[in-house]
Backbone bond lengths (Angstrom), bond angles and torsions (degrees), N, CA, C in turn:
res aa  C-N    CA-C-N  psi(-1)  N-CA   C-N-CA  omega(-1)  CA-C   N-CA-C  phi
1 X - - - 1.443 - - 1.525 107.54 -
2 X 1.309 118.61 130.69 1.910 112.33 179.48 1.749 94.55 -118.84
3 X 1.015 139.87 114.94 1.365 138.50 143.31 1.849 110.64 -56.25
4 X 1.494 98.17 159.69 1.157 94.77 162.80 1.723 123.92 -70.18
5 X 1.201 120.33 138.32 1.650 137.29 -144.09 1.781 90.60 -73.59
6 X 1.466 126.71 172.35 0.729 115.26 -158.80 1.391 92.88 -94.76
7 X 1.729 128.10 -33.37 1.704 141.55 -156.66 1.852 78.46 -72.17
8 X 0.644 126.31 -31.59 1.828 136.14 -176.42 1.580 100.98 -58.44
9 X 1.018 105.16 -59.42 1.551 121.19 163.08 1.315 141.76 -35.52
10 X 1.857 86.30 -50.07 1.777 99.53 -150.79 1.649 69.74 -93.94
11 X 1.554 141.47 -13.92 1.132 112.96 -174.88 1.580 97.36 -90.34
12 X 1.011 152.33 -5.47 1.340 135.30 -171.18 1.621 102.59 -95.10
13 X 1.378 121.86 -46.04 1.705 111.67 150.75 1.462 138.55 -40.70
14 X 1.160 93.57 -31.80 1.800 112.16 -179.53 1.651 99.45 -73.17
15 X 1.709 107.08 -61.30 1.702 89.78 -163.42 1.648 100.44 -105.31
16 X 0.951 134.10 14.16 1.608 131.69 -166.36 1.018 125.60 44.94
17 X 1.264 139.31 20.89 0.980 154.04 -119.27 1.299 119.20 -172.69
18 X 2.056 106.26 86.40 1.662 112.39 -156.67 1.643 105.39 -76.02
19 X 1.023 123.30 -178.42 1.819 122.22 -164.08 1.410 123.71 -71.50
20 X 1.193 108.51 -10.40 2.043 140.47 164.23 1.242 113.38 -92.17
21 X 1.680 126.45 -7.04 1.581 127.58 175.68 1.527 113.71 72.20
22 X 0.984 106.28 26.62 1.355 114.29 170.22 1.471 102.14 -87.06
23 X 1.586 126.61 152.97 1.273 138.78 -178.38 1.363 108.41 -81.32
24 X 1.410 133.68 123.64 1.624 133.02 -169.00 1.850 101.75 -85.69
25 X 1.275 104.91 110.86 1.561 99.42 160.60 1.331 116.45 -55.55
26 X 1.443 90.86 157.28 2.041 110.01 177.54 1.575 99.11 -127.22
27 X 1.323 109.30 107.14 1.618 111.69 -178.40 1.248 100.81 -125.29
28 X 1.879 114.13 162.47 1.498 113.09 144.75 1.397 105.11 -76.21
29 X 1.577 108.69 163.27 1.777 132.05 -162.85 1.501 66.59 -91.67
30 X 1.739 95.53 128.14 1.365 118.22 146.75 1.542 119.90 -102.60
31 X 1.312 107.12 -14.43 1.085 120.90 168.83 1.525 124.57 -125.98
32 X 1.354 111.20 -170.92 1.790 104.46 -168.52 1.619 109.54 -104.98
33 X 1.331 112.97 15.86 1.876 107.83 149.84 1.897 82.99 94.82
34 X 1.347 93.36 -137.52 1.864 127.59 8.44 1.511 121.10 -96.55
35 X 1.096 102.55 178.14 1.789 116.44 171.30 1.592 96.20 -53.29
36 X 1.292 110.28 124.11 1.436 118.75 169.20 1.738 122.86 -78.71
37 X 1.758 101.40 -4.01 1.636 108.80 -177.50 1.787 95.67 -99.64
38 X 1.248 119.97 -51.37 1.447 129.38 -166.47 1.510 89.62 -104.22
39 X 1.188 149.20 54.71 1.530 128.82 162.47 1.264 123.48 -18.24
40 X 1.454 114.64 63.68 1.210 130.38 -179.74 1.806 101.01 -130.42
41 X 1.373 107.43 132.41 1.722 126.90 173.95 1.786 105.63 -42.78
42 X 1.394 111.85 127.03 1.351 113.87 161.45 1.421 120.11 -56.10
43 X 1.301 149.88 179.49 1.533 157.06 158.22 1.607 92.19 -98.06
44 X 1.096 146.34 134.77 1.054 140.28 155.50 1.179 99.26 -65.37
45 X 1.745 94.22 165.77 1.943 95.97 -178.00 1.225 127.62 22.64
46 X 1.153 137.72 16.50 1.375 114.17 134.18 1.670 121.68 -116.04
47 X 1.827 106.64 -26.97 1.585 91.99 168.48 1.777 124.43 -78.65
48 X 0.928 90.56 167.84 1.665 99.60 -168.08 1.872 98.68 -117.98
49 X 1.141 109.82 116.22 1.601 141.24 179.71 1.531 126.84 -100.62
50 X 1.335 104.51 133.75 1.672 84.22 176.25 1.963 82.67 -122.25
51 X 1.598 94.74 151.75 1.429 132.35 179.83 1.673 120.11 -93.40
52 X 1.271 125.25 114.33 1.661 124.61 -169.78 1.281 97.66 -151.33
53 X 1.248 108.14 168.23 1.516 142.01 155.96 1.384 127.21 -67.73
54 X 1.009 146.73 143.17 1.179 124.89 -169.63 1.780 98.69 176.66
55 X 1.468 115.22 133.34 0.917 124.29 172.25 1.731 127.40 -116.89
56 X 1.325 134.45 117.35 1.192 128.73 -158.28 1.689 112.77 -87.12
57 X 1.424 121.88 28.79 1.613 115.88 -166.16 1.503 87.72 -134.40
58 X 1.058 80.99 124.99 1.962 93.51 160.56 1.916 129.69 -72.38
59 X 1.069 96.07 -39.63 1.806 91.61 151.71 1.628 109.72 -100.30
60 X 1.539 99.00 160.38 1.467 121.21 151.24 1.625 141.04 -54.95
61 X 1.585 120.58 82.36 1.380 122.55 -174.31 1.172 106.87 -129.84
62 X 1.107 113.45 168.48 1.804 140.52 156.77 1.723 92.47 -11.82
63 X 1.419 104.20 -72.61 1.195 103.51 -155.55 1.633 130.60 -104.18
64 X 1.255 97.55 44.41 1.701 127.47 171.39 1.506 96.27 -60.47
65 X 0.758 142.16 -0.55 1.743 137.30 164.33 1.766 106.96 19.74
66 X 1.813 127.20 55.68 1.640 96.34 -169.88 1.158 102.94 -88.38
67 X 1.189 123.21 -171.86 1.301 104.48 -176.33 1.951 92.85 -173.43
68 X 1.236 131.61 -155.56 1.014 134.98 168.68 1.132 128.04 -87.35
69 X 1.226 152.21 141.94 1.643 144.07 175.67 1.680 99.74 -145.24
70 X 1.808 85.06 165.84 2.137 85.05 168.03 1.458 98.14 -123.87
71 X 0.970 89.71 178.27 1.908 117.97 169.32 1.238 101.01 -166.95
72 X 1.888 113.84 140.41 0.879 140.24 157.60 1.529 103.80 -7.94
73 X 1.787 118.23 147.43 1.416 116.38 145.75 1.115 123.33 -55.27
74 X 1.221 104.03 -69.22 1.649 115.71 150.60 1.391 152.26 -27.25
75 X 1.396 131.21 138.27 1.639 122.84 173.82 1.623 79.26 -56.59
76 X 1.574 99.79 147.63 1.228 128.47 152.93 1.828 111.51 -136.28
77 X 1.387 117.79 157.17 1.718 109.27 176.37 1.877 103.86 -84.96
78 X 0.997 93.98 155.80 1.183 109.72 -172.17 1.573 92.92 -79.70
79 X 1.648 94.85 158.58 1.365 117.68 178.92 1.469 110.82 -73.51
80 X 1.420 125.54 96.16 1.391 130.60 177.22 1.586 129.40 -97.10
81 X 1.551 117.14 15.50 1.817 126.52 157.40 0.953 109.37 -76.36
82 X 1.452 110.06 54.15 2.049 93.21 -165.32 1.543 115.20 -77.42
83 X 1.458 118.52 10.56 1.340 112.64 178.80 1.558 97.68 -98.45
84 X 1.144 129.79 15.64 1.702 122.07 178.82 1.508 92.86 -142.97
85 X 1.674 96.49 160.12 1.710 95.09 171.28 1.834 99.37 -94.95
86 X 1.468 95.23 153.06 1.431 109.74 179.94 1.693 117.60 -29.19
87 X 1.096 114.96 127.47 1.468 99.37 -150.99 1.990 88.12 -85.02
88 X 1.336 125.42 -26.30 1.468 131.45 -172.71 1.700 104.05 -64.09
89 X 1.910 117.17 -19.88 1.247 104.59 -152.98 1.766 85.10 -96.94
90 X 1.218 118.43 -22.69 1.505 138.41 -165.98 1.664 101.73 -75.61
91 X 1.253 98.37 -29.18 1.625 90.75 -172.66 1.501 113.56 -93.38
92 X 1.700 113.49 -20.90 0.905 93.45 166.99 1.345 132.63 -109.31
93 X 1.037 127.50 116.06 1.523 114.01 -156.00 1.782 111.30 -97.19
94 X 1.377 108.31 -5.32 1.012 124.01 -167.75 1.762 110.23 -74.75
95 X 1.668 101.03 -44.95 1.534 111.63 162.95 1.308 118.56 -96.84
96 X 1.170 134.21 -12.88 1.366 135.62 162.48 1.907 127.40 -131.35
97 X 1.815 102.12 69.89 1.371 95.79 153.76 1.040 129.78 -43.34
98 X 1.226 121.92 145.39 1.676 127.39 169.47 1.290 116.84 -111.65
99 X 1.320 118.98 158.84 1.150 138.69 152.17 1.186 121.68 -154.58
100 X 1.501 111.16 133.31 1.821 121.43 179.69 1.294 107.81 -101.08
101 X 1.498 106.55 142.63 1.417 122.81 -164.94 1.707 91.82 -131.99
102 X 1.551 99.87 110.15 1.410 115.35 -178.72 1.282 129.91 -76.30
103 X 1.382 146.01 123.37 1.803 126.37 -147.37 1.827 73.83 -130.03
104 X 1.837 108.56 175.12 1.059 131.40 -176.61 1.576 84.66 -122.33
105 X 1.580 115.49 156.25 1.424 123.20 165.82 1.399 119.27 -45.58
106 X 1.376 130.11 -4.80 1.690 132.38 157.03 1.533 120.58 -95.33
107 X 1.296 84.77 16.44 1.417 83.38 176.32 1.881 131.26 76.58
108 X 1.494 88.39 20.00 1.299 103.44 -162.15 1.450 124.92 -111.67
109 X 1.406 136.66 81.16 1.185 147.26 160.78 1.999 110.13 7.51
110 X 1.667 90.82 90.53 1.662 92.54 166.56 1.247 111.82 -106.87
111 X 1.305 135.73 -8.21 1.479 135.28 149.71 1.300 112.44 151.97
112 X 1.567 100.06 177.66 1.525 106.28 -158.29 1.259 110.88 -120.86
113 X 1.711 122.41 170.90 1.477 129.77 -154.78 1.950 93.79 -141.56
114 X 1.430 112.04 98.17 1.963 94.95 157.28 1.435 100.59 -66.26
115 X 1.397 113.36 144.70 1.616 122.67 158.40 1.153 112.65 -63.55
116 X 1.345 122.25 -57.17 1.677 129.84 -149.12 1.288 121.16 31.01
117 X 1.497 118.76 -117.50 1.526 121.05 172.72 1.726 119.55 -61.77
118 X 1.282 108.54 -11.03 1.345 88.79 -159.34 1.626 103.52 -114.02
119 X 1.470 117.28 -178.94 1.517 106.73 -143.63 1.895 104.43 -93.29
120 X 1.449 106.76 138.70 1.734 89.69 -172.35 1.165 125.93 -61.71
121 X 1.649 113.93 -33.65 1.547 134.67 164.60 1.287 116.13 -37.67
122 X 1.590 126.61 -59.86 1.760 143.26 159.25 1.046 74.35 -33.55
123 X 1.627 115.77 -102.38 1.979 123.11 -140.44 1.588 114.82 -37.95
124 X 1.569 107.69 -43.86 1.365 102.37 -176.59 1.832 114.15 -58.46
125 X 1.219 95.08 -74.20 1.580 83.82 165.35 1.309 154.13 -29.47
126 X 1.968 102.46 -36.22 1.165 87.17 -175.24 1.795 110.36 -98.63
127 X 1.921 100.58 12.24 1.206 90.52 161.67 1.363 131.88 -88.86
128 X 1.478 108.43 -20.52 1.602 108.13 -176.13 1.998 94.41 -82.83
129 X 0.931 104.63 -7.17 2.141 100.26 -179.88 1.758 93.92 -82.34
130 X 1.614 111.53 -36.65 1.648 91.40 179.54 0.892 114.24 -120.69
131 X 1.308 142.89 28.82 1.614 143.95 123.82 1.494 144.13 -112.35
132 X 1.248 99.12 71.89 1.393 105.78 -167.25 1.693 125.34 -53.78
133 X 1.332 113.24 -11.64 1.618 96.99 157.33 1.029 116.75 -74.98
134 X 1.781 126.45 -17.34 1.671 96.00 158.28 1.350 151.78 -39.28
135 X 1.314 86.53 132.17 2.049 78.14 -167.29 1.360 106.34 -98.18
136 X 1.567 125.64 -36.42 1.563 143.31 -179.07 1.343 110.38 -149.14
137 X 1.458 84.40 174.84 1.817 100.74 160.07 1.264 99.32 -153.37
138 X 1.701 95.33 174.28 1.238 112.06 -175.85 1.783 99.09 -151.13
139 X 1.755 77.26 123.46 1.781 101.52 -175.06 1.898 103.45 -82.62
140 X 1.316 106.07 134.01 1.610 106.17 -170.18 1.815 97.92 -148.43
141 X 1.022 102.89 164.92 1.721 116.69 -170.77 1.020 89.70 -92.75
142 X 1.822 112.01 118.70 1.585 114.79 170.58 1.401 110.02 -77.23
143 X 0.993 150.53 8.76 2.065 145.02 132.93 1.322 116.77 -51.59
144 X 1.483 97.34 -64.60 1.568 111.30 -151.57 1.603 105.12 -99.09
145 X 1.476 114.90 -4.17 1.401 118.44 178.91 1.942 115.95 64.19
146 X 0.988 125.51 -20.38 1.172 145.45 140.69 1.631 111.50 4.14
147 X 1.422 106.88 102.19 1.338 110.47 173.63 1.516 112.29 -80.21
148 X 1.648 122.76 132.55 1.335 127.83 -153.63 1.860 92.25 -117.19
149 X 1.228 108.97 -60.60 1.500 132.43 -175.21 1.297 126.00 -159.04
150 X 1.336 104.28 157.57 1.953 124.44 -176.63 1.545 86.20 -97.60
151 X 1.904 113.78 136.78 0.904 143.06 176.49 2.110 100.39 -101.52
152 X 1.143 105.83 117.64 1.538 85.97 165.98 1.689 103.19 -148.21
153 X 1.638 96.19 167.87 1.689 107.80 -153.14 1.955 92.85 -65.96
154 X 1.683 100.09 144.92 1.652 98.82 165.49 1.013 108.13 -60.58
């Protein structure tokens, strides 16, 4: 699991200013996120979030999907189980459907997986065990479409 890094972070607090120059809101979590550095659930009303743009692909394609994300106001530590998915985002499925969106090493959308009932840890695995041109994934909120995290092979 890679969240966005924290120096990733400390620069979007530092200049407000998400990677398209758009101005980063500073809100309380009305909702439960999550933090894209600590993949950990917001508190509504009481944590305080900032709101950006943000795109997770290092080249330019079709399927740059950016879209909005939060992170903490705050330094928070980064999410470090990176061999499991967040076990808080897994349990709840109620505020965070999933769906993985499978890329090839060009960055190129070979298809996608809803989780629903079944476990993301299973799914992840048994997609990179039976498709080996997978290169990644990318875990996103099946509502809100919401990019959460990059999945990549151990």
């Amino acid at each position: 699991m890679v969240p966005l890094s924290k120096e990733f972070a400390e620069r979007i607090r530092a200049s407000r200013k998400d990677e398209f120059g758009n101005e980063v809101l500073e809100q309380v979590a009305s909702g439960y996120g999550p933090c894209r550095v600590s993949l950990t659930p917001f508190a509504p009303g009481a944590d305080k979030r900032l709101l950006f743009s943000y795109s997770p692909f290092g080249e330019r394609n079709a399927y740059n999907q950016n879209g909005p994300v939060f992170i903490h106001s705050k330094e928070v530590e980064s999410y470090c189980d990176i061999h499991r998915f967040p076990p808080s985002l897994k349990a709840d499925k109620a505020n965070f459907p999933l769906s993985l969106l499978v890329y090839s090493s060009d960055q190129r959308m070979v298809f996608t997986a809803l989780v629903g009932d079944a476990d993301a840890d299973d799914l992840i695995v048994k997609i990179f065990d039976e498709h080996p041109d997978v290169e990644f994934l990318h875990a996103r909120n099946s509502e809100a479409c919401c990019y959460i995290c990059k999945i990549e092979r151990a």
